[in-house]
Phi, psi and omega in degrees: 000127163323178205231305194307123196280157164262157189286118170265128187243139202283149190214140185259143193228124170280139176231181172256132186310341193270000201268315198272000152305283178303314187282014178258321160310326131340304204272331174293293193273020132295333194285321171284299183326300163259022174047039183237144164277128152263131194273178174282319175322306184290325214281307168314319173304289195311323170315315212268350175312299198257016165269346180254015147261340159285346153266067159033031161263125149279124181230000000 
């Protein structure tokens, strides 16, 4: 894996308060899990990740 970070472009998003509960709650137990911090941000990344490789879009 590369080193190099990729260019993130700040993007604005409307949620439902319960979406934003759960990414928040996301971002915790990934964050105990993996002794890393997770932002609601990565977690919103890793979701559209693996939802555009399963319609065989890779990104």
């Amino acid at each position: 894996m590369s080193d190099e970070k990729e260019k993130l472009i700040k993007t604005t998003l409307y949620l439902e308060e319960e979406v934003l509960e759960a990414l928040k709650e996301a971002a915790g137990e990934y964050s105990k899990e993996t002794g890393q911090k997770w932002s609601k941000g990565a977690v919103v990344r890793l979701a559209l990740s693996e939802f555009f490789s399963r319609r065989g879009k890779i990104l």
